[in-house]
C-alpha positions as a Markdown table, in Angstrom:
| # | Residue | x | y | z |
|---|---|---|---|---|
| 1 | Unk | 78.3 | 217.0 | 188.0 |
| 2 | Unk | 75.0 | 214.7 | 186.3 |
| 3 | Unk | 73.1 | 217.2 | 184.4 |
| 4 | Unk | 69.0 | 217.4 | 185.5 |
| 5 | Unk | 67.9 | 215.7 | 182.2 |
| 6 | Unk | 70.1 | 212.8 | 181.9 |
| 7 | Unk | 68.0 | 210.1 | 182.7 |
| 8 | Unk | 65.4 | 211.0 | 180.4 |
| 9 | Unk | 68.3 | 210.9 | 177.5 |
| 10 | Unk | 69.0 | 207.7 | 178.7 |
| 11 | Unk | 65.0 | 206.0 | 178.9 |
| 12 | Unk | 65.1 | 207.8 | 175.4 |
| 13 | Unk | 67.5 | 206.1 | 174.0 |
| 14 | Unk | 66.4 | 203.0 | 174.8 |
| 15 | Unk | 63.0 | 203.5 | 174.1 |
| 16 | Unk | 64.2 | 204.1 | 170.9 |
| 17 | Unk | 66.6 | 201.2 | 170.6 |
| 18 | Unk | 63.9 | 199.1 | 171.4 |
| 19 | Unk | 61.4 | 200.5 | 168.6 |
| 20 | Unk | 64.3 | 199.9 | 166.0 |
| 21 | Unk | 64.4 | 196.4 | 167.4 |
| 22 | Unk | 61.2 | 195.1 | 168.4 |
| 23 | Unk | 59.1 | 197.9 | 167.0 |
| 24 | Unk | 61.1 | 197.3 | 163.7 |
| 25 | Unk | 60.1 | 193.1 | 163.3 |
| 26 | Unk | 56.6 | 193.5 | 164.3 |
| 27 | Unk | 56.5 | 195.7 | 161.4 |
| 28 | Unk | 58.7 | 193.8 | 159.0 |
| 29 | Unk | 56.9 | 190.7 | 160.1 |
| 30 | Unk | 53.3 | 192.0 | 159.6 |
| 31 | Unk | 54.6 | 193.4 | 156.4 |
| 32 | Unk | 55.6 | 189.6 | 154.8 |
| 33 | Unk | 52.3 | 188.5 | 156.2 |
| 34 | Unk | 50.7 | 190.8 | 154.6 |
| 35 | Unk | 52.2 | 190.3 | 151.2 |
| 36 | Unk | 52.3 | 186.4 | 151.5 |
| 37 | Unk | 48.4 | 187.2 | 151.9 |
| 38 | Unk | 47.7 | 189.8 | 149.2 |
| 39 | Unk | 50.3 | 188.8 | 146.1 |
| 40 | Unk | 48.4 | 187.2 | 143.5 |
| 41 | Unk | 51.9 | 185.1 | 142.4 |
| 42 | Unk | 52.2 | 181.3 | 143.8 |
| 43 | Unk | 52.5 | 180.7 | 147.9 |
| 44 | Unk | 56.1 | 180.2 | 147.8 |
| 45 | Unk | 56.5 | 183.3 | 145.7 |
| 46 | Unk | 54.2 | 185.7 | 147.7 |
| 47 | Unk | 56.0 | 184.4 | 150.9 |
| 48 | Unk | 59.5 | 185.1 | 149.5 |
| 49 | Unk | 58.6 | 188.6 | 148.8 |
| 50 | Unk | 57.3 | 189.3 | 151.5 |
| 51 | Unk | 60.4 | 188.5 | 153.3 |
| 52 | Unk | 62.5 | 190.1 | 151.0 |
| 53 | Unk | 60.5 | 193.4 | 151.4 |
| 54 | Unk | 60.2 | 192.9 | 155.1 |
| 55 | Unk | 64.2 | 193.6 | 155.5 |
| 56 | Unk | 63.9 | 197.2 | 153.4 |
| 57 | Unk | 61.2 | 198.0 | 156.0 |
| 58 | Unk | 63.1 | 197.0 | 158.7 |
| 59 | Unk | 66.3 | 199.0 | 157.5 |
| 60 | Unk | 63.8 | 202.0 | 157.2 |
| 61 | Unk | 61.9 | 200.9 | 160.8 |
| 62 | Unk | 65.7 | 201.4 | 162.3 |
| 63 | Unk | 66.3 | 204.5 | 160.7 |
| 64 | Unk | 62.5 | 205.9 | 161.8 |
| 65 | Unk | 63.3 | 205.3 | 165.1 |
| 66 | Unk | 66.4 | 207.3 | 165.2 |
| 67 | Unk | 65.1 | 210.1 | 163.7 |
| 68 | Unk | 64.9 | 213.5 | 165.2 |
| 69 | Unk | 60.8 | 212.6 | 166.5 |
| 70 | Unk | 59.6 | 211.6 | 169.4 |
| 71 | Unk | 60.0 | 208.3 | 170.5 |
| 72 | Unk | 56.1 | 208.3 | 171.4 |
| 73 | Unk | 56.0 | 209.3 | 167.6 |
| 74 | Unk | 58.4 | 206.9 | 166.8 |
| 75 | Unk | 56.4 | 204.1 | 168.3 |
| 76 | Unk | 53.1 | 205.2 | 167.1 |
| 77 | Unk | 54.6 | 205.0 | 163.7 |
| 78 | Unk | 55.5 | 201.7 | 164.2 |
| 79 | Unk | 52.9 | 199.6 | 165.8 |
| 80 | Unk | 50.0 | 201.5 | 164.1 |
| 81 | Unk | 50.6 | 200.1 | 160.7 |
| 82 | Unk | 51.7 | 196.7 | 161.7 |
| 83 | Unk | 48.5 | 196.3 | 163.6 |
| 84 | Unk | 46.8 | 197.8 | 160.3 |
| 85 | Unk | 48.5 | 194.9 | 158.3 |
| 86 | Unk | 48.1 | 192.6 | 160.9 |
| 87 | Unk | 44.3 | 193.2 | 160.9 |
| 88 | Unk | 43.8 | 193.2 | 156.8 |
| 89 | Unk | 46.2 | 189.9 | 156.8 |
| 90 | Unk | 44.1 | 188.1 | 159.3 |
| 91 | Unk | 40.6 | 189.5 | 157.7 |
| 92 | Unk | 41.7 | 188.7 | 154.2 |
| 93 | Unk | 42.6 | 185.2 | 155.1 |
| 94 | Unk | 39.4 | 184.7 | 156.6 |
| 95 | Unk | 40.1 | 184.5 | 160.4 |
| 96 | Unk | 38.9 | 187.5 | 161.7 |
């Protein structure tokens, strides 16, 4: 016998596979954006930190969305600050 409540385990579960993965590189990408934008080194040397932060975030992004929140929370989480960095990257540039 199917209990009552497995198909919202299931649409959980993927909601929250899908935060670690697509929730997980708008963040990380937002993030490098952000730091290529902000770091006062050289281009080249803002950009590669960025990227090189961008995978700890991610690793974290992964474990945030299988954490015992949520997945509402979990997405929240996730797309709030990216749109935060997104914005500050794209006004501190000067296009926005």
């Amino acid at each position: 016998m199917i209990p009552s409540n497995a198909a919202p385990v299931g649409a959980h579960l993927l909601s929250r596979l899908l935060a670690a993965v697509a929730g997980g590189y708008l963040l990380a990408s937002a993030l490098a954006v952000f730091l290529a934008t902000v770091l006062p080194a050289s281009r080249a040397e803002a950009v590669l930190a960025g990227m090189l932060w961008s995978f700890a975030l991610h690793v974290l992004a992964v474990i945030w969305a299988f954490s015992p929140v949520s997945p509402g929370r979990v997405w929240l989480g996730l797309l709030l600050p990216a749109a935060v960095m997104a914005a500050a990257s794209a006004w501190l540039a000067g296009g926005g």
